[in-house]
N, CA, C and O of each residue as an XYZ file, in Angstrom:
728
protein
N      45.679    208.125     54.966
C      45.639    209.398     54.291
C      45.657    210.498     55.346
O      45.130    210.304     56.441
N      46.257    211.659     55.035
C      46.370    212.916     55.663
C      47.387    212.468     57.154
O      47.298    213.300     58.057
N      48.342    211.204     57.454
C      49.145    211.026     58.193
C      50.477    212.153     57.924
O      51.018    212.456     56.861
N      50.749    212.613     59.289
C      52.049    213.263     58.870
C      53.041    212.398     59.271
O      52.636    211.433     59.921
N      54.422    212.478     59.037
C      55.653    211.442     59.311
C      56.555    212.895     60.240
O      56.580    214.119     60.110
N      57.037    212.136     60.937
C      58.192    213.132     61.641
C      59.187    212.674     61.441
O      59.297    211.487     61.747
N      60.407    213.388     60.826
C      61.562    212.965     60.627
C      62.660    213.290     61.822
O      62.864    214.428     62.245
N      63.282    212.192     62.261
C      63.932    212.094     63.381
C      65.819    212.188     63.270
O      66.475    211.161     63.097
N      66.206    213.002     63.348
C      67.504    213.085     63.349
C      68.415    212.518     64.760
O      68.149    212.668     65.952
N      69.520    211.856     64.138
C      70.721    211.308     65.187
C      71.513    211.328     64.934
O      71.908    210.908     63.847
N      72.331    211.934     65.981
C      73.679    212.710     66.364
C      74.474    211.181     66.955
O      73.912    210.341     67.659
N      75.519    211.130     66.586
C      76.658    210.956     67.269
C      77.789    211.700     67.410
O      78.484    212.450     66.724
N      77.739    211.038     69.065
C      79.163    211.936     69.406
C      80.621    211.521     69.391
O      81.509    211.824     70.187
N      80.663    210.840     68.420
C      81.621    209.860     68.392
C      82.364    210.571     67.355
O      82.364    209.826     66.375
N      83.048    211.736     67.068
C      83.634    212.711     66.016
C      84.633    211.255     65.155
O      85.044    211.471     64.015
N      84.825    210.360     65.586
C      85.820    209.435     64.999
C      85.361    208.972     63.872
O      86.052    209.163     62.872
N      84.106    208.261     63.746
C      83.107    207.937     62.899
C      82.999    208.584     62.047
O      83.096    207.784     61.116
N      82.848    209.594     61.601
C      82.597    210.744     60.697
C      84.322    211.370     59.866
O      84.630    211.722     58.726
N      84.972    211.254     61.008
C      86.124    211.952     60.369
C      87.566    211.409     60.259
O      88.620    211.959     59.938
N      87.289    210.253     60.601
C      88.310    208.709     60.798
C      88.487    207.854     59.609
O      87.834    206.840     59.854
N      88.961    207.756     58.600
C      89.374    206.214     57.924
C      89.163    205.039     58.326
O      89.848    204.571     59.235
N      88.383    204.482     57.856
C      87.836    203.017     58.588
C      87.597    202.942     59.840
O      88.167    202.066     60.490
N      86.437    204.109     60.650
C      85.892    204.233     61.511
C      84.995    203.131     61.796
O      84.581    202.648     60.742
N      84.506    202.509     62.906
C      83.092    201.265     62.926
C      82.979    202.110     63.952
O      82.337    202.811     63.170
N      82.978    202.578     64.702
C      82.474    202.871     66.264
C      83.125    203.139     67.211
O      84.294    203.364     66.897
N      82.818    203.268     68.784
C      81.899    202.363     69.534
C      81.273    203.493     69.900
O      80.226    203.836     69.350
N      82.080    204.491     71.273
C      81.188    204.263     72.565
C      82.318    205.541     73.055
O      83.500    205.326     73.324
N      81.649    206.892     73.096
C      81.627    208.075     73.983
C      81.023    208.268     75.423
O      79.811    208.170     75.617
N      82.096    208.601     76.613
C      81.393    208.797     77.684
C      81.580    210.223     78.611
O      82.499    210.946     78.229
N      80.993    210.576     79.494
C      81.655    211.381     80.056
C      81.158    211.250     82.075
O      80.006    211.290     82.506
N      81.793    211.175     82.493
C      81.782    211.402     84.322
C      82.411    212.417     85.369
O      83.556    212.629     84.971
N      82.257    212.886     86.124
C      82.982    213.749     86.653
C      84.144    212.738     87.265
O      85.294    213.164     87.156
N      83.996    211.635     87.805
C      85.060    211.314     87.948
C      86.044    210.312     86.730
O      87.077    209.715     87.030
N      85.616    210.325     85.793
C      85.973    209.265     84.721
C      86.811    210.492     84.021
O      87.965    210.394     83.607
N      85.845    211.879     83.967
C      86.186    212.686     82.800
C      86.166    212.130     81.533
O      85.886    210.941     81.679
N      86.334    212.411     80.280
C      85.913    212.437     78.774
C      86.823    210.990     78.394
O      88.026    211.002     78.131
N      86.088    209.950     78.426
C      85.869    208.623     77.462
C      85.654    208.380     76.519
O      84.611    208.853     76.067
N      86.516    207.473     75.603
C      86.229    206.931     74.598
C      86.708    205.787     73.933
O      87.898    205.569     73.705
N      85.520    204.872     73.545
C      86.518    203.681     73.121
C      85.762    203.514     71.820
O      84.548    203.689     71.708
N      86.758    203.087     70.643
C      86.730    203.538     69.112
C      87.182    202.294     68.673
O      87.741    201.494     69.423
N      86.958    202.091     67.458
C      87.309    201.335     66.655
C      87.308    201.209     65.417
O      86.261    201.495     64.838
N      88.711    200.650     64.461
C      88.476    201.394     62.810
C      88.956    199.796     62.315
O      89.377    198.845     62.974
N      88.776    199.912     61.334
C      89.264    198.735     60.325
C      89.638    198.779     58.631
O      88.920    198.966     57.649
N      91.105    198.515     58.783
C      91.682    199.056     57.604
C      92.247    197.395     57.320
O      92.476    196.718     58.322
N      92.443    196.828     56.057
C      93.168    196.353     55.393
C      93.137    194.539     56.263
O      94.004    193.667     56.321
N      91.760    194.604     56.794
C      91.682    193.147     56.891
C      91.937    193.381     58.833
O      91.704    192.503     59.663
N      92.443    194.752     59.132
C      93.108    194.415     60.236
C      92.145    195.846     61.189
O      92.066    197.036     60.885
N      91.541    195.107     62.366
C      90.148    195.674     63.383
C      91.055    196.076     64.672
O      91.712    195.255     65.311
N      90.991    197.388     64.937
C      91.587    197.848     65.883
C      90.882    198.509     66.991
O      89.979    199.167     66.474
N      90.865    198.633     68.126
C      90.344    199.461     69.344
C      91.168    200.030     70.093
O      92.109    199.403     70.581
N      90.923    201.594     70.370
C      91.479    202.005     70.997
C      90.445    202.622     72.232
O      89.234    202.815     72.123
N      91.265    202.856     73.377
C      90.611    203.250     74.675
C      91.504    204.495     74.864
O      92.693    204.608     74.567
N      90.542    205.555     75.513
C      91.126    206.904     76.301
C      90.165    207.156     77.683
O      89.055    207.688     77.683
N      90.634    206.819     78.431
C      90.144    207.209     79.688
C      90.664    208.566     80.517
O      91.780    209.053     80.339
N      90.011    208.916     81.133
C      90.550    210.441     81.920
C      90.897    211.603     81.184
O      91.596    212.402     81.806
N      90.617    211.879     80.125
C      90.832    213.097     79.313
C      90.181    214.153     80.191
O      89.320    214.115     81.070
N      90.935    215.143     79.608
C      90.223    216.532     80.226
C      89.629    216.798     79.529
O      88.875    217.531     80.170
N      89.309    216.808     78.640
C      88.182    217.670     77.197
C      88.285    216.515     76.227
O      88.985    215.502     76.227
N      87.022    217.163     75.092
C      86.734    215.979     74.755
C      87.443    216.191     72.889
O      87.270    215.497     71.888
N      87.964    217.020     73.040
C      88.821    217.367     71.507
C      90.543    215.968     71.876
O      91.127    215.249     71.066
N      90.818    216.182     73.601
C      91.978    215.106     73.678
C      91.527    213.639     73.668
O      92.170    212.632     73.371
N      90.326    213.770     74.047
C      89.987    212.402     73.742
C      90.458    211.369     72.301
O      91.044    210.309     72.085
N      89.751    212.499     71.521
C      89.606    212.041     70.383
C      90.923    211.985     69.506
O      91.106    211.178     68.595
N      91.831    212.983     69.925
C      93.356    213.064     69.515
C      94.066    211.399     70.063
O      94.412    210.378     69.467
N      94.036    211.770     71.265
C      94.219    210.161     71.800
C      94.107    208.799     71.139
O      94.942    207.917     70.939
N      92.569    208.925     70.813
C      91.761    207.632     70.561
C      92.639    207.607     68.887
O      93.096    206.580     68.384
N      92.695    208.815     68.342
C      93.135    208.605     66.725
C      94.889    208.370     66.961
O      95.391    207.539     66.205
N      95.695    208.962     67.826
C      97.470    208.659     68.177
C      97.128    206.878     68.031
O      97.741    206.098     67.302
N      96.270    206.633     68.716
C      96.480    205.028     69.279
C      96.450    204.391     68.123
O      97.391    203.613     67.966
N      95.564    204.471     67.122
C      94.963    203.572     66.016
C      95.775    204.221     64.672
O      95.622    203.543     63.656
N      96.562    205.355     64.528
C      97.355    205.261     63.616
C      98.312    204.967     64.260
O      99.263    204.885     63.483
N      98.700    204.694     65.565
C      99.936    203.575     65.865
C     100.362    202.357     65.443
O     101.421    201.923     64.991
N      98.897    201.738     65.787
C      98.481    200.691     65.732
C      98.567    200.201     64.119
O      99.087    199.136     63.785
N      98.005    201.100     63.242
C      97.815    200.870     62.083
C      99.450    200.624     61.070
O      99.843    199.797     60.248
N     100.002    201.844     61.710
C     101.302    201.662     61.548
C     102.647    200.890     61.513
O     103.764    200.870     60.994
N     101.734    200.194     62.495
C     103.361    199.232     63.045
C     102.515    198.064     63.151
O     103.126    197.198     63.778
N     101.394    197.689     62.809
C     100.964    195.745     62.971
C      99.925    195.758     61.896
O      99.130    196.623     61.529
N     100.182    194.483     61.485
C      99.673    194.281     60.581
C      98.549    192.475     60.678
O      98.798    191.802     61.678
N      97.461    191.879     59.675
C      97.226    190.964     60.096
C      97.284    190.342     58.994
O      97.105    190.653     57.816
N      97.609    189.252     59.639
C      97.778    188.186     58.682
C      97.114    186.725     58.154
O      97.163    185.775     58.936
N      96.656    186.593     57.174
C      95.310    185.389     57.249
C      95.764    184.140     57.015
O      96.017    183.920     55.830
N      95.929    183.333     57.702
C      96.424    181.828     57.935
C      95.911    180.909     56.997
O      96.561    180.230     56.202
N      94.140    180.962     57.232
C      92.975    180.428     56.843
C      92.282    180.956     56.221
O      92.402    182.181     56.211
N      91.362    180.428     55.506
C      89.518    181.684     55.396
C      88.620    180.475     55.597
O      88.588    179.257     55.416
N      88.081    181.244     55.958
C      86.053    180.171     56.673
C      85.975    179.570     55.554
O      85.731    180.252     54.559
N      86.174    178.027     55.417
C      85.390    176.948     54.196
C      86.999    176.268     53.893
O      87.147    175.053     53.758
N      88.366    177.430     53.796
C      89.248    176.308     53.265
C      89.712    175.229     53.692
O      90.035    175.219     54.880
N      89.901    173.972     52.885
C      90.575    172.591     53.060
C      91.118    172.582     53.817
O      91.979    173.408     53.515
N      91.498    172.001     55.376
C      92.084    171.761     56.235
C      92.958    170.538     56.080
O      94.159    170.488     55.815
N      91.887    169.325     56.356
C      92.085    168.150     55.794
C      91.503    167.046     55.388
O      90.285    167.214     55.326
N      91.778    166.169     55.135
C      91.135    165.174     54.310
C      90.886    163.458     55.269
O      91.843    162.708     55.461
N      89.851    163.218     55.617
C      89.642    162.288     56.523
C      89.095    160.789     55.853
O      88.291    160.735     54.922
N      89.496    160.002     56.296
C      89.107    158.306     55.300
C      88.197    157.450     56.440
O      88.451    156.941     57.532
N      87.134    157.557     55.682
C      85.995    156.810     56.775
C      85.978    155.422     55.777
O      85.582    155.255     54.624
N      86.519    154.628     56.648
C      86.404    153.295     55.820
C      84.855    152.944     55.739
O      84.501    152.305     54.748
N      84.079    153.230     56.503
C      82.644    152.491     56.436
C      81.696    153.924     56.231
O      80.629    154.048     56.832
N      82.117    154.761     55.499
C      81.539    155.868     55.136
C      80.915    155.567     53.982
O      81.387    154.831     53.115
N      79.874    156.106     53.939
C      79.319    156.442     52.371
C      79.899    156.722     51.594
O      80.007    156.005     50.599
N      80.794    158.394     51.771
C      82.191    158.479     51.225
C      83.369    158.485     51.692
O      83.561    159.577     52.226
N      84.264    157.820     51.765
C      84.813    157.697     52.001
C      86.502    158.140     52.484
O      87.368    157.708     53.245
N      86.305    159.354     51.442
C      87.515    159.941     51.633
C      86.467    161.987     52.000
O      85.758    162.543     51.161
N      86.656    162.315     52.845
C      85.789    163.668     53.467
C      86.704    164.554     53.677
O      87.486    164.416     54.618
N      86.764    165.610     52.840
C      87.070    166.688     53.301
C      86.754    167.888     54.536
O      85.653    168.400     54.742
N      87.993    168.170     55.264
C      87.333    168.823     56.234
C      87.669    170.500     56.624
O      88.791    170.431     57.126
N      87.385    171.485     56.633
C      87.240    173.464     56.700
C      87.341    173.762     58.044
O      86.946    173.200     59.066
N      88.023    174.877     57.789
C      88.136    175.786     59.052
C      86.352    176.544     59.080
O      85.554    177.019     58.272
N      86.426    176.297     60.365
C      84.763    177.044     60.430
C      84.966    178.060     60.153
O      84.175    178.562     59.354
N      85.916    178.754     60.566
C      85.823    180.345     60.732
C      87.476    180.492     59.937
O      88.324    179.649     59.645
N      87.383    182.476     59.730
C      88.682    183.112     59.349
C      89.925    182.994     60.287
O      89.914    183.588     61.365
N      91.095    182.170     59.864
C      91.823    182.831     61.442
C      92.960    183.239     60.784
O      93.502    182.750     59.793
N      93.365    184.541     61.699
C      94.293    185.620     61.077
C      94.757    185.549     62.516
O      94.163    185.007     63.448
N      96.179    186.330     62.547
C      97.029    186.522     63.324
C      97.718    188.164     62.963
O      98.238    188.331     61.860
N      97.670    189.276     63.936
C      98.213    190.273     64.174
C      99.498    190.066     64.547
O      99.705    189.179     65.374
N     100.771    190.941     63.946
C     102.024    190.480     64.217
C     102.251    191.880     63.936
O     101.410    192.484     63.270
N     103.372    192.519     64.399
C     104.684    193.671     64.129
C     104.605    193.351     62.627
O     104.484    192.219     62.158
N     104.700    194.632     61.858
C     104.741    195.092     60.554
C     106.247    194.775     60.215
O     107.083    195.514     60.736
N     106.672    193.785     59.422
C     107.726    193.343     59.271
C     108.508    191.957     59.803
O     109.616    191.554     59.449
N     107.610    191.376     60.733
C     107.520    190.744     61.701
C     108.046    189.202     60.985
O     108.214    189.018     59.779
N     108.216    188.330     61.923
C     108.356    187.046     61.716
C     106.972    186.301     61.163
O     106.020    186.201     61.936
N     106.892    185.832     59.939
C     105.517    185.306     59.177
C     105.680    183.420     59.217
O     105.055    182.500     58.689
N     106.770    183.508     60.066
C     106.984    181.543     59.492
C     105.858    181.183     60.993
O     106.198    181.270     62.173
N     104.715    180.843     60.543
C     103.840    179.806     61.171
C     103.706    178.566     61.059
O     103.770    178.188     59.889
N     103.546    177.791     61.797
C     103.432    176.467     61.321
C     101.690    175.843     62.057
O     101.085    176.096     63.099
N     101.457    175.102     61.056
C      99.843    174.773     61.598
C     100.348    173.649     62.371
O     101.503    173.236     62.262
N      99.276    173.050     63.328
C      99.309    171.982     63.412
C      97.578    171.458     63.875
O      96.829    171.996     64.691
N      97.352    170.324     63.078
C      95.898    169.716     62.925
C      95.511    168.825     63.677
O      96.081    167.735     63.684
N      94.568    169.067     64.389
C      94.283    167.896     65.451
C      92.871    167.151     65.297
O      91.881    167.818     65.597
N      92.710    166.010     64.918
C      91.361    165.386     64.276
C      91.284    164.724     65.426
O      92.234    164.394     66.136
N      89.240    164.371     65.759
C      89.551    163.693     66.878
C      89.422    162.478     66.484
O      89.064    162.147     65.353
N      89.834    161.404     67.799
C      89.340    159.939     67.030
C      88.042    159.138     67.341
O      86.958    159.501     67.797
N      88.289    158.504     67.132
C      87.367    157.296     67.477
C      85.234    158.217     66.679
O      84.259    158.365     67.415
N      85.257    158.479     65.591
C      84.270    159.298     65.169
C      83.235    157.928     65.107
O      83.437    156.734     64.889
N      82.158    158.655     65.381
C      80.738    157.662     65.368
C      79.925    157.950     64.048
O      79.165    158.905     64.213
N      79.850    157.271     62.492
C      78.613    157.691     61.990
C      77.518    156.984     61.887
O      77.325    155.769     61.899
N      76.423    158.409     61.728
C      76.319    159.197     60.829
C      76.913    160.530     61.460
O      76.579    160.900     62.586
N      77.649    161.100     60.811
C      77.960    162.540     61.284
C      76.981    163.743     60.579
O      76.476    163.589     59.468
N      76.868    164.498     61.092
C      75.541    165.444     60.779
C      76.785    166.299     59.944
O      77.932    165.851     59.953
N      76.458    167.516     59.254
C      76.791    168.544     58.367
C      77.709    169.443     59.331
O      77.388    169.073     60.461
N      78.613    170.360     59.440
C      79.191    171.491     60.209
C      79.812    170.809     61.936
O      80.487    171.349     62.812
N      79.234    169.510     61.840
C      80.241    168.618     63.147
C      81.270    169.033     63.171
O      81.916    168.920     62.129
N      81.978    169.767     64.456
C      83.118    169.855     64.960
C      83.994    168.602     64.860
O      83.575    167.491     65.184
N      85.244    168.832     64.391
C      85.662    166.983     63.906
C      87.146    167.498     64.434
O      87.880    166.553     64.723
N      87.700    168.735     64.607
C      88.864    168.762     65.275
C      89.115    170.408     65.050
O      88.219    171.229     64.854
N      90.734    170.723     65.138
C      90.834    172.015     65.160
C      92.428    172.177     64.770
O      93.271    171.423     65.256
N      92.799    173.356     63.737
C      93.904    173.812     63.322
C      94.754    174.577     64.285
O      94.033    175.496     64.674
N      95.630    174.644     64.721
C      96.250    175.229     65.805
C      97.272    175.697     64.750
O      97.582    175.060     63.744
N      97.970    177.442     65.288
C      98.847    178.054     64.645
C      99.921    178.111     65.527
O      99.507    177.973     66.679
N     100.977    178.237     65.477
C     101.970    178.557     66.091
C     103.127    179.205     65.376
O     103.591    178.781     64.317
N     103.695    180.590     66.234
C     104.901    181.038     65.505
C     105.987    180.536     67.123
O     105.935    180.855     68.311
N     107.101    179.390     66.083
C     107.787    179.038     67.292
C     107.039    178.054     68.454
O     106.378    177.060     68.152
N     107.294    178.566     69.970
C     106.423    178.012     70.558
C     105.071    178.483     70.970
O     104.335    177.979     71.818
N     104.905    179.348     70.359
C     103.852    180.530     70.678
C     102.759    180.223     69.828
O     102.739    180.235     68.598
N     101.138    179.730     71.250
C     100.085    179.375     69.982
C      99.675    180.936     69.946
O      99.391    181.715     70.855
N      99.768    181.121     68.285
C      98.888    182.958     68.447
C      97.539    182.925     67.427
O      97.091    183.891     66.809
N      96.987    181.454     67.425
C      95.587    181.499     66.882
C      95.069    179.906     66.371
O      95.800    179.012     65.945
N      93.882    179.875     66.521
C      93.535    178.526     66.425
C      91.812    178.888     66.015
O      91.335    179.994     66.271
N      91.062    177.865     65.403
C      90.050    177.575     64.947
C      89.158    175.956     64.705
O      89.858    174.969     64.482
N      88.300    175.867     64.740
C      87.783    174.879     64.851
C      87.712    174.422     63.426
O      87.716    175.371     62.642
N      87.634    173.012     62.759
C      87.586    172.437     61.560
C      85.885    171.604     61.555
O      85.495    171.167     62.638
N      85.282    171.496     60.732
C      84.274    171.395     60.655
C      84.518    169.993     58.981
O      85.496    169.724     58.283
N      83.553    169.654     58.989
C      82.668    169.116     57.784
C      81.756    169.396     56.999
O      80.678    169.545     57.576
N      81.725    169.549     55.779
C      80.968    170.342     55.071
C      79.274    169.629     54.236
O      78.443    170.092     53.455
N      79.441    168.454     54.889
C      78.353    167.652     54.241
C      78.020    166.271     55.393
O      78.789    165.716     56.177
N      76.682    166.040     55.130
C      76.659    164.778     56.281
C      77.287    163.618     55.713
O      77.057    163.011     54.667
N      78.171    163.431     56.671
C      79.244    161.946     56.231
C      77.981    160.551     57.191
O      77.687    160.500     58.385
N      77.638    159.845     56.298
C      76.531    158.217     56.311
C      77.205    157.444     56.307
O      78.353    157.450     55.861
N      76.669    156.661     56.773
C      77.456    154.959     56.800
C      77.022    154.292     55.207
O      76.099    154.551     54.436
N      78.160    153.327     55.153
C      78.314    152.802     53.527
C      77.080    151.796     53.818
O      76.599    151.473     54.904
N      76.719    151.404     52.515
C      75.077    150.368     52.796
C      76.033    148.692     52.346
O      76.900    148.562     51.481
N      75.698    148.055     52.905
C      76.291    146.709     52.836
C      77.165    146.330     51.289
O      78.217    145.728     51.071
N      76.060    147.069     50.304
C      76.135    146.690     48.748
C      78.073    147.303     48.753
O      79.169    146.744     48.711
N      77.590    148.647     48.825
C      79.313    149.692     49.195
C      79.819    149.212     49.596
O      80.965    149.563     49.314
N      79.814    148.070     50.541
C      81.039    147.736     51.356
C      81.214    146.397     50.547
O      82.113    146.202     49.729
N      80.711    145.940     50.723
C      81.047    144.557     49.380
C      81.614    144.837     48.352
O      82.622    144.165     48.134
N      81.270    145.824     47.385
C      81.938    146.296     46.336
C      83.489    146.719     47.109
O      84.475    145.988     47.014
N      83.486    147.340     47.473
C      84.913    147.935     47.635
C      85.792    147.084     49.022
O      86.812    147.391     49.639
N      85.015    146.119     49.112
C      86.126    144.859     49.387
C      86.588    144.147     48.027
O      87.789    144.225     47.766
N      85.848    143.538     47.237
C      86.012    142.658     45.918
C      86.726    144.037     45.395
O      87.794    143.546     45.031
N      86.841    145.376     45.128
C      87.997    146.118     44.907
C      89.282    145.923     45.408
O      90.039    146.451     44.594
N      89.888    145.466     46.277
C      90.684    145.787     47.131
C      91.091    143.994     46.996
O      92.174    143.664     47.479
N      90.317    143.024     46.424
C      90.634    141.844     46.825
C      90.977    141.593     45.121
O      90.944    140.451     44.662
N      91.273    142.673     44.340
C      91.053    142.409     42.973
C      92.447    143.442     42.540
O      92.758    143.596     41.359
């Protein structure tokens, strides 16, 4: 009781943030020998851009700069989503698995930035590793999706498992021999 609160105001000097379209940040500087810095960053339409201005004379060109770069940028490239974090990669057959047939996810999102208009024919290619030991624990790294446009890798991600893959119990494996022998 009878506490007062002080209310604390904060400034940024980051004019981008405030007056930018899909502004996130970063980072205003200034040096006598650097002169007026800035490195910015906005995110429009799936697609995260940074721009850098070093050596400005004032800090109004900075910011002209930092915004030329990122409606350049915005302008002419675009990104493109290959994957999303969780989808089906592929499908793996553990003969002495609990289950037997395991689905396996890209851990993560992977997108690819290309020229706005650009060539979109990618081709994946999936690399599982071998020789797997179970029990495999939950989110095990089990291989990785590689992208390529042409010969060009321009993005890759790791594939994961979404559940702990167990070994089959004797009963399972008996049964689904007398399956297979039937």
């Amino acid at each position: 009781v009878g506490k007062k609160q002080a209310k604390i105001g904060i400034s940024n000097t980051n004019k981008l943030v405030k007056h930018y379209t899909g502004a996130t940040g970063v980072k205003t500087g200034f040096t006598q020998q650097a002169k007026y810095c800035l490195s910015a960053s906005a995110l429009r339409n799936n697609t995260h851009l940074i721009a850098v201005t070093l050596c400005a004379e004032t800090s109004p060109i900075r910011f002209k700069d930092a915004t030329s770069l990122l409606n350049y940028g915005f302008a002419n490239y675009e990104t493109v989503k290959i994957c999303g974090a969780n989808e089906k990669i592929a499908t793996v057959k553990f003969e002495k698995g609990e289950k037997e047939n395991v689905d396996l996810v890209a851990k993560d999102d992977l997108c690819v930035l290309i020229k706005k208009g650009g060539n979109k024919d990618f081709k994946k290619k999936v690399t599982i590793k071998q020789d797997l030991k179970l029990p495999i624990e939950k989110n095990t790294e089990l291989g990785v999706v590689k992208v390529y446009r042409g010969k060009e890798l321009v993005g890759e991600t790791k594939i994961i498992n979404t559940e702990d893959i167990n070994k089959a119990s004797y009963l399972q494996m008996l049964k689904r021999v007398v399956e297979n022998i039937l």
